[in-house]
Biopython code that builds the backbone (N, CA, C, O; Angstrom):
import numpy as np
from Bio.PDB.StructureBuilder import StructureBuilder

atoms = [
    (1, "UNK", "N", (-137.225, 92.597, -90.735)),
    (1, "UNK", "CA", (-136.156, 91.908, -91.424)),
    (1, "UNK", "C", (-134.959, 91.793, -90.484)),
    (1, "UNK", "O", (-134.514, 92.711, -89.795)),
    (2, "UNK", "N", (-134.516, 90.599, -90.543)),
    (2, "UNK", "CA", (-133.263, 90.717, -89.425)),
    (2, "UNK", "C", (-132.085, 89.975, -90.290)),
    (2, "UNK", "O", (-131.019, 89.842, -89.687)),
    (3, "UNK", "N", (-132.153, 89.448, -91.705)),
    (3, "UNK", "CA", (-131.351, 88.976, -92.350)),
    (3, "UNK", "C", (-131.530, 89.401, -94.037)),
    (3, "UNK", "O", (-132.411, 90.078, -94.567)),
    (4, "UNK", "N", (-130.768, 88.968, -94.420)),
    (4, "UNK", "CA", (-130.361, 89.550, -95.993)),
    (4, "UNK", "C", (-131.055, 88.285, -96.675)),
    (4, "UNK", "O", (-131.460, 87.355, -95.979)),
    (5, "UNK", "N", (-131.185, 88.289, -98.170)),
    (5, "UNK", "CA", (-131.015, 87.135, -98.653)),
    (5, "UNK", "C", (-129.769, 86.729, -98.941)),
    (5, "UNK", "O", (-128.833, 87.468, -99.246)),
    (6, "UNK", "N", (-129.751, 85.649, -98.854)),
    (6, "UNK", "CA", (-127.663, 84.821, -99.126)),
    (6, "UNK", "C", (-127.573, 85.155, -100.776)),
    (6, "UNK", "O", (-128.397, 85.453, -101.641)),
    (7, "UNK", "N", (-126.434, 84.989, -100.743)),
    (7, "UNK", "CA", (-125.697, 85.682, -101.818)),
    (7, "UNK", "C", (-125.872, 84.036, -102.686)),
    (7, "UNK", "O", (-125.837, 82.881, -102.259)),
    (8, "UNK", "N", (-126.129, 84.812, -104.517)),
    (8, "UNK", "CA", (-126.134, 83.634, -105.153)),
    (8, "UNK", "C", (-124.809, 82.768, -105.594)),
    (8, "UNK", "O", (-123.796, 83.465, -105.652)),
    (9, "UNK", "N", (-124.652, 81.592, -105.867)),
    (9, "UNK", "CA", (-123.364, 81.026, -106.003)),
    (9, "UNK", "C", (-122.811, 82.007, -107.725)),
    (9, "UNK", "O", (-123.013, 81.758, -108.913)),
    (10, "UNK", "N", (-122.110, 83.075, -107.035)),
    (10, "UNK", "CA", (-121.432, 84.000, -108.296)),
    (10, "UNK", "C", (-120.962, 84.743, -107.602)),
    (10, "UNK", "O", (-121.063, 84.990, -106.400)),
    (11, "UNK", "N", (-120.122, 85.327, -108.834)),
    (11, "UNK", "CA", (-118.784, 86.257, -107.366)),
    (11, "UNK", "C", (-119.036, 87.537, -107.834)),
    (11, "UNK", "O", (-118.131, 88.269, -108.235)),
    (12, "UNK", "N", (-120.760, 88.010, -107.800)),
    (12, "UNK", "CA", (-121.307, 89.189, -107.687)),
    (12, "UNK", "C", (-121.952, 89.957, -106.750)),
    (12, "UNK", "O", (-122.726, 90.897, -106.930)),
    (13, "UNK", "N", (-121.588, 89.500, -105.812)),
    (13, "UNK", "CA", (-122.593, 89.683, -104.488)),
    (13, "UNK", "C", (-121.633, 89.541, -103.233)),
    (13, "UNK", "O", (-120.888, 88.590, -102.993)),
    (14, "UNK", "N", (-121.832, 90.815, -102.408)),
    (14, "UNK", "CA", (-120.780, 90.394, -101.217)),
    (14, "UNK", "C", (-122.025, 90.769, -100.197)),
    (14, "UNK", "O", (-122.934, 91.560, -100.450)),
    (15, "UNK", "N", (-121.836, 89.967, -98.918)),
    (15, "UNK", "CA", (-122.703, 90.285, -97.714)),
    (15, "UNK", "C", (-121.609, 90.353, -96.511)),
    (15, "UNK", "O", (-120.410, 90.099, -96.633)),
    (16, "UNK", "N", (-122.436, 90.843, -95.052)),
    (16, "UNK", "CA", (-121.310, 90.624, -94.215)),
    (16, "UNK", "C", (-122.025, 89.683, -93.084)),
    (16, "UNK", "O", (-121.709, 89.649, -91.895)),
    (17, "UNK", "N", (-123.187, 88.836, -93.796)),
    (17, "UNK", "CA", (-123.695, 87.728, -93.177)),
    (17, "UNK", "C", (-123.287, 86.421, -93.664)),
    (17, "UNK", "O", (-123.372, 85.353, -93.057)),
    (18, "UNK", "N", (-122.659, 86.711, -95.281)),
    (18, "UNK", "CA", (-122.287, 85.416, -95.331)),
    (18, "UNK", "C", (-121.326, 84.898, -94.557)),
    (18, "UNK", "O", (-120.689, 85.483, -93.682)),
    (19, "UNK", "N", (-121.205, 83.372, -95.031)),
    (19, "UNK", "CA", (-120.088, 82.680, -94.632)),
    (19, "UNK", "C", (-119.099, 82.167, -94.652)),
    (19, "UNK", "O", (-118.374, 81.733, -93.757)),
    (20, "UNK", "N", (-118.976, 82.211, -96.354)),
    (20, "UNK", "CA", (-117.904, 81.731, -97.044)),
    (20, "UNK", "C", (-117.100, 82.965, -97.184)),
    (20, "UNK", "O", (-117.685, 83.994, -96.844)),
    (21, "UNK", "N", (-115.750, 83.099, -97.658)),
    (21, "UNK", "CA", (-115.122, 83.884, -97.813)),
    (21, "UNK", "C", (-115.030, 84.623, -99.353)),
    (21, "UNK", "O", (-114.672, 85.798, -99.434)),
    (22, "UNK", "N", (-115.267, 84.091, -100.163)),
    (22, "UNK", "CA", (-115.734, 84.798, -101.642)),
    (22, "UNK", "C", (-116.473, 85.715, -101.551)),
    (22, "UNK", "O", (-116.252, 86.793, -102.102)),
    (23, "UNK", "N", (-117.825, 85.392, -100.610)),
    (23, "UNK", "CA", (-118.771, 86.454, -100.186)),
    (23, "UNK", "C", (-118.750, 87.495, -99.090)),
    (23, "UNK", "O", (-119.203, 88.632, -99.217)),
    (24, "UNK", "N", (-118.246, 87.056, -98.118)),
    (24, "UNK", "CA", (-118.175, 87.857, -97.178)),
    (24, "UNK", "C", (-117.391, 88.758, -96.300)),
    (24, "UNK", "O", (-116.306, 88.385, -95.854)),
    (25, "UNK", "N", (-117.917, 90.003, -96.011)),
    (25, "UNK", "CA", (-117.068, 91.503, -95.843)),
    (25, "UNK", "C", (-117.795, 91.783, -94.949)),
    (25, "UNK", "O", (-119.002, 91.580, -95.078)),
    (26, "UNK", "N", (-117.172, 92.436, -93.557)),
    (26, "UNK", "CA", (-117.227, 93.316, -92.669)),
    (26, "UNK", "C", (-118.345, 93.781, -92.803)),
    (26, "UNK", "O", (-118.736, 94.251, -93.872)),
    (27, "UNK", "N", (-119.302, 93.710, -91.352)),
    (27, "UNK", "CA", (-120.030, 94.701, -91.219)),
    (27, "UNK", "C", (-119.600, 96.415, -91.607)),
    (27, "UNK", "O", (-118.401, 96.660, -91.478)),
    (28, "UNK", "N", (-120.191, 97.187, -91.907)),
    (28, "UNK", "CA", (-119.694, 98.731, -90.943)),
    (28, "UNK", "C", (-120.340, 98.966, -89.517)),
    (28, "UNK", "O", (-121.412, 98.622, -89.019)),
    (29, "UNK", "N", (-119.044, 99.832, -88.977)),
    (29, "UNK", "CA", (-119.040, 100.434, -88.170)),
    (29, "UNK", "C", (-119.935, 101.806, -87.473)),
    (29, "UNK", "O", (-119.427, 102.633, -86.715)),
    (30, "UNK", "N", (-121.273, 101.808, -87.904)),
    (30, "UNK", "CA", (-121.986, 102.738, -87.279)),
    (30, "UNK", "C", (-122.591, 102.607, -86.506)),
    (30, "UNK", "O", (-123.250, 101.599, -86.250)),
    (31, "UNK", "N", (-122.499, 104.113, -85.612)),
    (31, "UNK", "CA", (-123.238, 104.190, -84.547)),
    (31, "UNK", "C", (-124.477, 104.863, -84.572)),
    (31, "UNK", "O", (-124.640, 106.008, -84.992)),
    (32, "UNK", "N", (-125.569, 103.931, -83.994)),
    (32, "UNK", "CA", (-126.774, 104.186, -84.033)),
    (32, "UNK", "C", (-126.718, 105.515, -83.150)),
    (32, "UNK", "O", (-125.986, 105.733, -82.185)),
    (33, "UNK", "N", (-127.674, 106.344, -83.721)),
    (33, "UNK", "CA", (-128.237, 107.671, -82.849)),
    (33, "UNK", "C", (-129.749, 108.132, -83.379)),
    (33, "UNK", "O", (-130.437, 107.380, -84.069)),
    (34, "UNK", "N", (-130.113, 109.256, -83.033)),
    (34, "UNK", "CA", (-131.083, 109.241, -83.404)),
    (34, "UNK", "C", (-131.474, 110.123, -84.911)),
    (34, "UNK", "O", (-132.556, 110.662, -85.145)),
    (35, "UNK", "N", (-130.088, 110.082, -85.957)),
    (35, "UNK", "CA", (-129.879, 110.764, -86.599)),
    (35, "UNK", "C", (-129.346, 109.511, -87.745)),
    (35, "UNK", "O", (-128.959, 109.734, -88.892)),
    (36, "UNK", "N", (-129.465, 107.960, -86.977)),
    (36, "UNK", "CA", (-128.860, 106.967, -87.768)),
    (36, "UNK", "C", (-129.098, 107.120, -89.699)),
    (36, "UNK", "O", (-128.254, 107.094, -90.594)),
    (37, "UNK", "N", (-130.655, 107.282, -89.756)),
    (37, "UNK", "CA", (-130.501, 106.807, -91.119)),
    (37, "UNK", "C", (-130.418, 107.949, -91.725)),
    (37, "UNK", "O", (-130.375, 107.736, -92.937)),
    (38, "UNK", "N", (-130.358, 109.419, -91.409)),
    (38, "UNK", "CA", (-129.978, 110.265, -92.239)),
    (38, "UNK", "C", (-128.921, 110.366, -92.131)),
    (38, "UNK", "O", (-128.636, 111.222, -92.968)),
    (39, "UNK", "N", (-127.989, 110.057, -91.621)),
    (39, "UNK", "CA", (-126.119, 110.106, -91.826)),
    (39, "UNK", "C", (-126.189, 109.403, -92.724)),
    (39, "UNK", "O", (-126.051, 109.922, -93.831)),
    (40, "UNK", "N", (-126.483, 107.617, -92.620)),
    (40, "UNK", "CA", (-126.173, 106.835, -93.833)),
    (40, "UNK", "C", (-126.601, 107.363, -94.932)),
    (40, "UNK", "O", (-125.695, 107.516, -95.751)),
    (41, "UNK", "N", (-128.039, 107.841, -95.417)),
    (41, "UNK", "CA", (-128.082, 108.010, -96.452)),
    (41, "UNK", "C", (-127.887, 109.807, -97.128)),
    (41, "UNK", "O", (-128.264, 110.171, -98.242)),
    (42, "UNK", "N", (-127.342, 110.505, -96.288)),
    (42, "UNK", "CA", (-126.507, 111.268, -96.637)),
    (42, "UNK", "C", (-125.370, 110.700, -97.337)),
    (42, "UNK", "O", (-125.259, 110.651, -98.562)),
    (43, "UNK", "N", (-124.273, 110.142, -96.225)),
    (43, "UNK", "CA", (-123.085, 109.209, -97.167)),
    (43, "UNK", "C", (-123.298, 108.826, -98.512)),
    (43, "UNK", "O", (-122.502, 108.891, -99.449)),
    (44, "UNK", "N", (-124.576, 108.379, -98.500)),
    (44, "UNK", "CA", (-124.930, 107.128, -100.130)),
    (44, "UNK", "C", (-125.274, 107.801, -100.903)),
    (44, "UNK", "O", (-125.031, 107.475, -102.065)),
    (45, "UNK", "N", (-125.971, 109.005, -100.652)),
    (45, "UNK", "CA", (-126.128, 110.195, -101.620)),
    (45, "UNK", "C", (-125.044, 111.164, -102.016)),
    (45, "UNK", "O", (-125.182, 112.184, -102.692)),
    (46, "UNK", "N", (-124.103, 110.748, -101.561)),
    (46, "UNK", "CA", (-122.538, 111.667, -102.080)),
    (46, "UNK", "C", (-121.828, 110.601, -102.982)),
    (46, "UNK", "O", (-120.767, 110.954, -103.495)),
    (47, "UNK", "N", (-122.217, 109.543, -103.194)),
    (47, "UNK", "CA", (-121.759, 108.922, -104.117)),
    (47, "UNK", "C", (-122.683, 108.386, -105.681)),
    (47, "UNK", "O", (-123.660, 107.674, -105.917)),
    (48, "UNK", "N", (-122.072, 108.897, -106.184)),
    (48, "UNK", "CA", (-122.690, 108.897, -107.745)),
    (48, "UNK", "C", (-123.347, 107.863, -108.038)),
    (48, "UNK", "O", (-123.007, 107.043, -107.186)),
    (49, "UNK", "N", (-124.106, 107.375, -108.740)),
    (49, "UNK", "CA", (-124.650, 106.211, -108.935)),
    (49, "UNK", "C", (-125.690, 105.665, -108.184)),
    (49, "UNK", "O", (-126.286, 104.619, -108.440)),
    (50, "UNK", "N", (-125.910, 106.533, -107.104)),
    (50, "UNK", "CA", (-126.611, 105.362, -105.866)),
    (50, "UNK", "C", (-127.810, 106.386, -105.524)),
    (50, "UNK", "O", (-127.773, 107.589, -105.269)),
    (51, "UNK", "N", (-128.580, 105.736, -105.585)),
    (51, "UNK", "CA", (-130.087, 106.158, -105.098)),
    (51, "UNK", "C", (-130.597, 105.593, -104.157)),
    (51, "UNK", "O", (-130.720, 104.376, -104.303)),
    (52, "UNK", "N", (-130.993, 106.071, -103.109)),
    (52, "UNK", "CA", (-131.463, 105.350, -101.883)),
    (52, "UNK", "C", (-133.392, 105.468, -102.445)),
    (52, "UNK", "O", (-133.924, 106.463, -102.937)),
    (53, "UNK", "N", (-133.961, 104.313, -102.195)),
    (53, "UNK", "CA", (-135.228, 103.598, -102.657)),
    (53, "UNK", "C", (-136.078, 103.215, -101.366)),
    (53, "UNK", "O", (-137.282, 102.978, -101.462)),
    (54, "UNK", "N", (-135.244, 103.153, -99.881)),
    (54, "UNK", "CA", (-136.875, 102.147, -98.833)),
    (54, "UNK", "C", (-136.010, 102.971, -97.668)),
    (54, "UNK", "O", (-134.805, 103.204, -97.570)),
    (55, "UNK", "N", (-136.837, 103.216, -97.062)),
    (55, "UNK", "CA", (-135.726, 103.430, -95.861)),
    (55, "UNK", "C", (-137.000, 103.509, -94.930)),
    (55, "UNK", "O", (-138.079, 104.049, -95.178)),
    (56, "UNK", "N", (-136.589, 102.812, -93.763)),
    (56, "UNK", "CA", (-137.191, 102.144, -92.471)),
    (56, "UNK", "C", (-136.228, 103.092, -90.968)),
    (56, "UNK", "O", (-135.234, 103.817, -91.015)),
    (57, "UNK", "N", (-136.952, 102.718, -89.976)),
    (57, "UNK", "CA", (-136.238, 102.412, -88.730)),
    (57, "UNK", "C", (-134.947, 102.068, -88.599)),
    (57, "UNK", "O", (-134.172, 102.834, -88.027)),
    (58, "UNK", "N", (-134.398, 100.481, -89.274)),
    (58, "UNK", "CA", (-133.483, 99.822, -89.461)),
    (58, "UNK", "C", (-132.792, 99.105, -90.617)),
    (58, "UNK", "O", (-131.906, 98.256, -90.716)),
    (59, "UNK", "N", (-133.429, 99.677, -91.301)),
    (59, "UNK", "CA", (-133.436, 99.250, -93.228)),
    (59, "UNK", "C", (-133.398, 100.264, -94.248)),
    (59, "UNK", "O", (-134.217, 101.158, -94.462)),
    (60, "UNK", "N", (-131.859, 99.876, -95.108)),
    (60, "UNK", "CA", (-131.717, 101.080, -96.171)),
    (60, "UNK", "C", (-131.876, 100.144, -97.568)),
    (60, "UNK", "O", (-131.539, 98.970, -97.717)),
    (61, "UNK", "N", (-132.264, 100.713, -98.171)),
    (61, "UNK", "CA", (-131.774, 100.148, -99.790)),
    (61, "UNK", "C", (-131.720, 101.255, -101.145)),
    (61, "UNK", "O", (-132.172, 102.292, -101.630)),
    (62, "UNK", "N", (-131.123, 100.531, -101.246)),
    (62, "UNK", "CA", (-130.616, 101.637, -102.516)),
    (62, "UNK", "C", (-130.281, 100.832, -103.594)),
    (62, "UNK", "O", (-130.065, 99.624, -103.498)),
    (63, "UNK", "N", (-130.220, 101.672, -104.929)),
    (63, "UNK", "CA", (-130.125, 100.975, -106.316)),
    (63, "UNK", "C", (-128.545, 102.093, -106.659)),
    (63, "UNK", "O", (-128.286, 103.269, -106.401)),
    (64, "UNK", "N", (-127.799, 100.989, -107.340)),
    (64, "UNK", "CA", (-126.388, 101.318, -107.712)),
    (64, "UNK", "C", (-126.100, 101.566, -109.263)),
    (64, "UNK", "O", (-125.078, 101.083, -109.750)),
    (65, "UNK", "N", (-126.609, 101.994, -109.716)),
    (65, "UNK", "CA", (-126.070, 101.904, -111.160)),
    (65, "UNK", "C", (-124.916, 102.385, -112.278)),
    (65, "UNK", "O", (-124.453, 103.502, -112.509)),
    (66, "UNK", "N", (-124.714, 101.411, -112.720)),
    (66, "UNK", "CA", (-123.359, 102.076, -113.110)),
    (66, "UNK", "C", (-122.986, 102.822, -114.022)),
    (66, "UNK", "O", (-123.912, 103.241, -114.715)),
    (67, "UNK", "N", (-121.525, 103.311, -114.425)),
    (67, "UNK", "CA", (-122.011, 104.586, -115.171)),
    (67, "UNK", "C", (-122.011, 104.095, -116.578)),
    (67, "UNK", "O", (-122.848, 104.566, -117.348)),
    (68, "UNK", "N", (-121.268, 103.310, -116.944)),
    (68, "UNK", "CA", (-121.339, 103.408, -118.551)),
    (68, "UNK", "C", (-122.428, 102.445, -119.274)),
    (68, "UNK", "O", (-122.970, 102.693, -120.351)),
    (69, "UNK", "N", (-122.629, 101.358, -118.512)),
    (69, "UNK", "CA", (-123.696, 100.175, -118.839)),
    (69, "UNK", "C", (-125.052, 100.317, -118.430)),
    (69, "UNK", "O", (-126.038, 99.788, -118.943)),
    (70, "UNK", "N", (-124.993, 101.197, -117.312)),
    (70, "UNK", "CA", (-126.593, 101.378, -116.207)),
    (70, "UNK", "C", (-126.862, 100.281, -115.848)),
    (70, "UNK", "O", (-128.048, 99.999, -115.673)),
    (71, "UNK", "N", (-125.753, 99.227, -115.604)),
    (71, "UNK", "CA", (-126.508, 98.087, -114.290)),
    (71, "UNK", "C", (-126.942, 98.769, -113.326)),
    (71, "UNK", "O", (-126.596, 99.894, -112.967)),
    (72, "UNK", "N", (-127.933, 97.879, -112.777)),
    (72, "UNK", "CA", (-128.243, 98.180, -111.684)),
    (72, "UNK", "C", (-128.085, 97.050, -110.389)),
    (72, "UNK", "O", (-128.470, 95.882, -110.450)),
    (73, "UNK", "N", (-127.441, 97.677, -109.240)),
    (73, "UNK", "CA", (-126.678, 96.778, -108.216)),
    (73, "UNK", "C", (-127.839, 97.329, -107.297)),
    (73, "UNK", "O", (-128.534, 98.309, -107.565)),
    (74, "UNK", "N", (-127.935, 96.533, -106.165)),
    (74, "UNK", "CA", (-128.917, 96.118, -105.153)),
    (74, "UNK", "C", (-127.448, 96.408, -104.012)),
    (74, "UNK", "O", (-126.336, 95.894, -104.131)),
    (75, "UNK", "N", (-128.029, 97.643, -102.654)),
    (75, "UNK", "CA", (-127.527, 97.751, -101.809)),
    (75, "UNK", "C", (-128.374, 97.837, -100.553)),
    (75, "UNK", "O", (-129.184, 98.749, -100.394)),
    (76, "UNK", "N", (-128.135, 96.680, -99.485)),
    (76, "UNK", "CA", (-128.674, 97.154, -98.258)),
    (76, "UNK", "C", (-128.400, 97.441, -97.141)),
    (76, "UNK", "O", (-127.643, 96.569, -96.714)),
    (77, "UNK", "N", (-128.584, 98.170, -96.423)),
    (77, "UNK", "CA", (-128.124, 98.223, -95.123)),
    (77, "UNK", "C", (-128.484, 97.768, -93.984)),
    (77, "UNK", "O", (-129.687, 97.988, -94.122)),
    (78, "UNK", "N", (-128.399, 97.293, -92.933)),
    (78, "UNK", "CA", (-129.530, 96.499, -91.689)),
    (78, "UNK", "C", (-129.065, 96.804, -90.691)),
    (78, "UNK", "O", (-127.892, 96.457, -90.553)),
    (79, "UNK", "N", (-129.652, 97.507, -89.636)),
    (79, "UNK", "CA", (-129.346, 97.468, -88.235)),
    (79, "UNK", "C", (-129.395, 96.398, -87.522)),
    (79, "UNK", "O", (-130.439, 95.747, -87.562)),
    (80, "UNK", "N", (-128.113, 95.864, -86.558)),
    (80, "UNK", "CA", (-128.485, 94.859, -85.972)),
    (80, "UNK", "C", (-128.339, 95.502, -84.819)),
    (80, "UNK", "O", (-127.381, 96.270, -84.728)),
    (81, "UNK", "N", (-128.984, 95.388, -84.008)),
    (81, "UNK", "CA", (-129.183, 96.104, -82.892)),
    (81, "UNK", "C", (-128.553, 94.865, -81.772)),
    (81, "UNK", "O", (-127.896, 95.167, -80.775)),
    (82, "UNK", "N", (-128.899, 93.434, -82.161)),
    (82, "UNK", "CA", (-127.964, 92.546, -81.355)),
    (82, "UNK", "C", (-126.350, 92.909, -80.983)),
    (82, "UNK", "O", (-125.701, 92.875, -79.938)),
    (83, "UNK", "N", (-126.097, 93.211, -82.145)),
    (83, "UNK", "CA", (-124.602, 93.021, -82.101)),
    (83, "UNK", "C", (-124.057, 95.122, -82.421)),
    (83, "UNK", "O", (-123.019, 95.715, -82.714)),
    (84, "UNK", "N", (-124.966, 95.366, -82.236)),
    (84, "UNK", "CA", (-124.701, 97.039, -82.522)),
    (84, "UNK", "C", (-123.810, 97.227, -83.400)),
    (84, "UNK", "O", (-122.787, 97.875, -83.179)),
    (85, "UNK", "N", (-124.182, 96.506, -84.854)),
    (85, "UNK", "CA", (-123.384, 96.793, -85.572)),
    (85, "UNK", "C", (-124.463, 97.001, -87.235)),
    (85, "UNK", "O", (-125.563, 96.471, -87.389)),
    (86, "UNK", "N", (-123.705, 97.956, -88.351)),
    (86, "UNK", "CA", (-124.941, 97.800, -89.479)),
    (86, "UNK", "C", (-124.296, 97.323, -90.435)),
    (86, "UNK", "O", (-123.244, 97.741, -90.919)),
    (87, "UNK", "N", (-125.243, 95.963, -90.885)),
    (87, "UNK", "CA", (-124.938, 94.789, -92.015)),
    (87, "UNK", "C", (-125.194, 95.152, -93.317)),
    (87, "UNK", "O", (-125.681, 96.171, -93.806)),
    (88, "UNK", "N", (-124.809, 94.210, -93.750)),
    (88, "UNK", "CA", (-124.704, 95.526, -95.594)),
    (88, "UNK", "C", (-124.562, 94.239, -96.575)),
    (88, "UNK", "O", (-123.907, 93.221, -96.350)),
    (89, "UNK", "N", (-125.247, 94.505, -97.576)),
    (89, "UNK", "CA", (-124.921, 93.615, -98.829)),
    (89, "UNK", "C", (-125.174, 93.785, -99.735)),
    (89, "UNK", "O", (-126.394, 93.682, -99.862)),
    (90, "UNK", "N", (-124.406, 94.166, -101.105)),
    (90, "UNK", "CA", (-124.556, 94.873, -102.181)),
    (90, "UNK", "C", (-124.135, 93.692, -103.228)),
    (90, "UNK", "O", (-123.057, 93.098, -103.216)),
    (91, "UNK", "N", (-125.377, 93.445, -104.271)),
    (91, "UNK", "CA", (-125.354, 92.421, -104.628)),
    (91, "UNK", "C", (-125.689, 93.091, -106.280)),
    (91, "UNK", "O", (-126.103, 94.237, -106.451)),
    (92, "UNK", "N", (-125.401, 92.081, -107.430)),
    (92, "UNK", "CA", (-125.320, 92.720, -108.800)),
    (92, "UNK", "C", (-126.706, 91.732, -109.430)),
    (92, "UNK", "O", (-126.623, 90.509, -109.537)),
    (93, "UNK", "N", (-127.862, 92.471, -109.777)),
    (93, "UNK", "CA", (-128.928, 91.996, -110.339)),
    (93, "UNK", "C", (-128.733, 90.936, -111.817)),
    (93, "UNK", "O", (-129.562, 90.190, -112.338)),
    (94, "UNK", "N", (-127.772, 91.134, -112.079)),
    (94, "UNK", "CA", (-127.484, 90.298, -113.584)),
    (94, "UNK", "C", (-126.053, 90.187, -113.758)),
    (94, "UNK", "O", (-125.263, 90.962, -113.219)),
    (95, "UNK", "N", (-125.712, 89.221, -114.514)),
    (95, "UNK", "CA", (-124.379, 88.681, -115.292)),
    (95, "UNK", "C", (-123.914, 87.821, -113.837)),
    (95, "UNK", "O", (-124.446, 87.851, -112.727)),
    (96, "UNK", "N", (-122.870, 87.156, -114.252)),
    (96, "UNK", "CA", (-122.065, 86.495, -113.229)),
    (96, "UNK", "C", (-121.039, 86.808, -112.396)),
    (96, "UNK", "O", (-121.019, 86.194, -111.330)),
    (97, "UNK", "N", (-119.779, 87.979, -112.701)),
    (97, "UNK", "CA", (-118.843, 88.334, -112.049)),
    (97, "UNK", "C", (-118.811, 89.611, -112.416)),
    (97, "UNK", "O", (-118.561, 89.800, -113.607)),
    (98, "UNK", "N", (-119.013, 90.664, -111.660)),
    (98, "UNK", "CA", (-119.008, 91.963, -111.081)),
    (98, "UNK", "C", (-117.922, 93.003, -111.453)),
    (98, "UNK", "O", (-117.979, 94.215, -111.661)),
    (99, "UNK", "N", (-116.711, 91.922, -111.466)),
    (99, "UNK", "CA", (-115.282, 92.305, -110.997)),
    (99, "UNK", "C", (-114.833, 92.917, -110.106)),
    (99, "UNK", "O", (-113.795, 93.551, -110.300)),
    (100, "UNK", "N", (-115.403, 92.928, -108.960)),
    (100, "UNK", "CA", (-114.853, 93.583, -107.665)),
    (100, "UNK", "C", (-115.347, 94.416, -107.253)),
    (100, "UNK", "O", (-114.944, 95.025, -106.261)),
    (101, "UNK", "N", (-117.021, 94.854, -108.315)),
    (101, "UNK", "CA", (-117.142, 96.337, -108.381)),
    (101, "UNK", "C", (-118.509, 96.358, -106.882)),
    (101, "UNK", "O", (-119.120, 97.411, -106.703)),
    (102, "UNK", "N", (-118.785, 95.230, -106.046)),
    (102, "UNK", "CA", (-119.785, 95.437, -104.927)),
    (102, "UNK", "C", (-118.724, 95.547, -103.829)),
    (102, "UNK", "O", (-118.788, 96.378, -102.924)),
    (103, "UNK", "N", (-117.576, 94.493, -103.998)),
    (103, "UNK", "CA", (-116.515, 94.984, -102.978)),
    (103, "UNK", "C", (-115.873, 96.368, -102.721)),
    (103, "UNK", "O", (-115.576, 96.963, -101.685)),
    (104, "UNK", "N", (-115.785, 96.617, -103.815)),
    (104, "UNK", "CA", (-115.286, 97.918, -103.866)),
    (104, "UNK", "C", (-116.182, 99.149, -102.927)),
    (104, "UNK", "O", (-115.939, 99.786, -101.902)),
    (105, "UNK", "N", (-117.346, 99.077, -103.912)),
    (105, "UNK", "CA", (-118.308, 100.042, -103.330)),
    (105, "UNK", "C", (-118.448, 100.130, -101.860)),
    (105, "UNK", "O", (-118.304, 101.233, -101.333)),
    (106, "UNK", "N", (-118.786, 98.805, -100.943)),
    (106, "UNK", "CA", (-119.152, 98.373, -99.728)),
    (106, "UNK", "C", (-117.835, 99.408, -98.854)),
    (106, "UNK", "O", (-118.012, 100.050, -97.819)),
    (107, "UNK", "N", (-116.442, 99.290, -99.721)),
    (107, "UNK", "CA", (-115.474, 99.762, -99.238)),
    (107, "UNK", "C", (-115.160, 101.112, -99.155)),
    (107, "UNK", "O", (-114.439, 101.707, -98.354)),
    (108, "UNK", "N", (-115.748, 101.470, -100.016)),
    (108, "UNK", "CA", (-115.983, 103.034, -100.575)),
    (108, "UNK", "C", (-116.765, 104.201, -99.453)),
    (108, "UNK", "O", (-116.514, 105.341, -99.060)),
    (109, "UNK", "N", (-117.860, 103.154, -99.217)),
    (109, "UNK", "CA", (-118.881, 103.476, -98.505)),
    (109, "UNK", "C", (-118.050, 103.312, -97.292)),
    (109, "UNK", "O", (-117.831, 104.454, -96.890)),
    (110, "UNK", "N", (-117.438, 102.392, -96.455)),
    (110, "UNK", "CA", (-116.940, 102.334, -94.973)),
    (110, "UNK", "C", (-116.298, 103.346, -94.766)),
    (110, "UNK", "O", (-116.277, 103.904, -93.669)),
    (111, "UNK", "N", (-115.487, 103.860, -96.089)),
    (111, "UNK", "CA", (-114.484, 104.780, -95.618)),
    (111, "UNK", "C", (-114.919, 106.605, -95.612)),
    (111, "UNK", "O", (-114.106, 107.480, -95.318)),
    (112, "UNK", "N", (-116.321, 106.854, -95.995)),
    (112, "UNK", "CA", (-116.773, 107.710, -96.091)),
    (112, "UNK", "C", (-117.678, 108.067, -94.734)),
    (112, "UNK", "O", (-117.988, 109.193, -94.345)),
    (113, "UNK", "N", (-118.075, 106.533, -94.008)),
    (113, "UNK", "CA", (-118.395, 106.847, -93.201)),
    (113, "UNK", "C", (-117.969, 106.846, -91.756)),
    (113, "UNK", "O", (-118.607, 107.104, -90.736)),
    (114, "UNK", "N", (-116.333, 106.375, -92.007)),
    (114, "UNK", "CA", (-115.693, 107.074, -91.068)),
    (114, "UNK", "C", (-115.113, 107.926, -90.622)),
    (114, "UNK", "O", (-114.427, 108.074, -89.611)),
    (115, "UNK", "N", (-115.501, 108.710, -91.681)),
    (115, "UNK", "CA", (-115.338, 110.264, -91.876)),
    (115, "UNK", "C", (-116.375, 110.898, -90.766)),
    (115, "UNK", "O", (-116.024, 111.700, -89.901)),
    (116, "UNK", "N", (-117.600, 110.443, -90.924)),
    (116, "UNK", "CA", (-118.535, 111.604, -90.122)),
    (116, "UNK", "C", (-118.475, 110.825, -88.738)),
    (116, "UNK", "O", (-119.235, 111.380, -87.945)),
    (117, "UNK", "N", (-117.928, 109.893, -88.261)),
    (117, "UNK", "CA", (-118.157, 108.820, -87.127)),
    (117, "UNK", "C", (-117.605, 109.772, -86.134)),
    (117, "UNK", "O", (-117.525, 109.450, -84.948)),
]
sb = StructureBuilder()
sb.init_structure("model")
sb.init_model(0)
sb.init_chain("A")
sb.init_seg("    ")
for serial, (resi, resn, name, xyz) in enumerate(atoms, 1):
    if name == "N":
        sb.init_residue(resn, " ", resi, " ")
    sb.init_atom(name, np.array(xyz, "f"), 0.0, 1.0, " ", f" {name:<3s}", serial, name[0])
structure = sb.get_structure()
């Protein structure tokens, strides 16, 4: 996998491949080692809600759910090894507007993991 799927036209879904600006947010900032995907999903496991589900070489995903409704949000992570940087897109399986709550998270998550950086 070297790309996400694009985000659907709804302002529930943020990537940091899209292109438009409704959708799209910053890669994070991690550095690959040989300890890459257990840092990340250490991080994702200190936050409530989130269950990490596939994890690869260069591929995380995890299910987000929330606390009072139990949606469940779609989070991934991607190594790009081009650009040494890891791509992310946390997207909301149902309804139309989120309210901020994949931006948020994506943000939640950067700042936790510049903690262990």
């Amino acid at each position: 996998m070297t790309s996400f799927k694009p985000c659907p036209d709804k302002p529930n879904c943020v990537s940091s491949q899209a292109e438009d600006a409704r959708h799209s947010i910053s890669p994070l900032a991690v550095k690959k080692s040989s300890d890459w995907p257990k840092s990340v999903i250490d991080v994702l496991s200190s936050v409530r809600g989130i269950t990490v589900t596939d994890v690869n070489d260069d591929y995380i995903h995890a299910e987000c759910r929330s606390l009072i409704f139990r949606f469940v949000d779609d989070l991934e992570l991607l190594w790009d090894s081009r650009k040494s940087i890891c791509q992310v897109r946390s997207a909301s399986r149902v309804g139309h507007s989120d309210l901020g709550v994949n931006r948020r998270r994506v943000e939640k998550i950067r700042k936790l993991l510049q903690k262990i950086q």
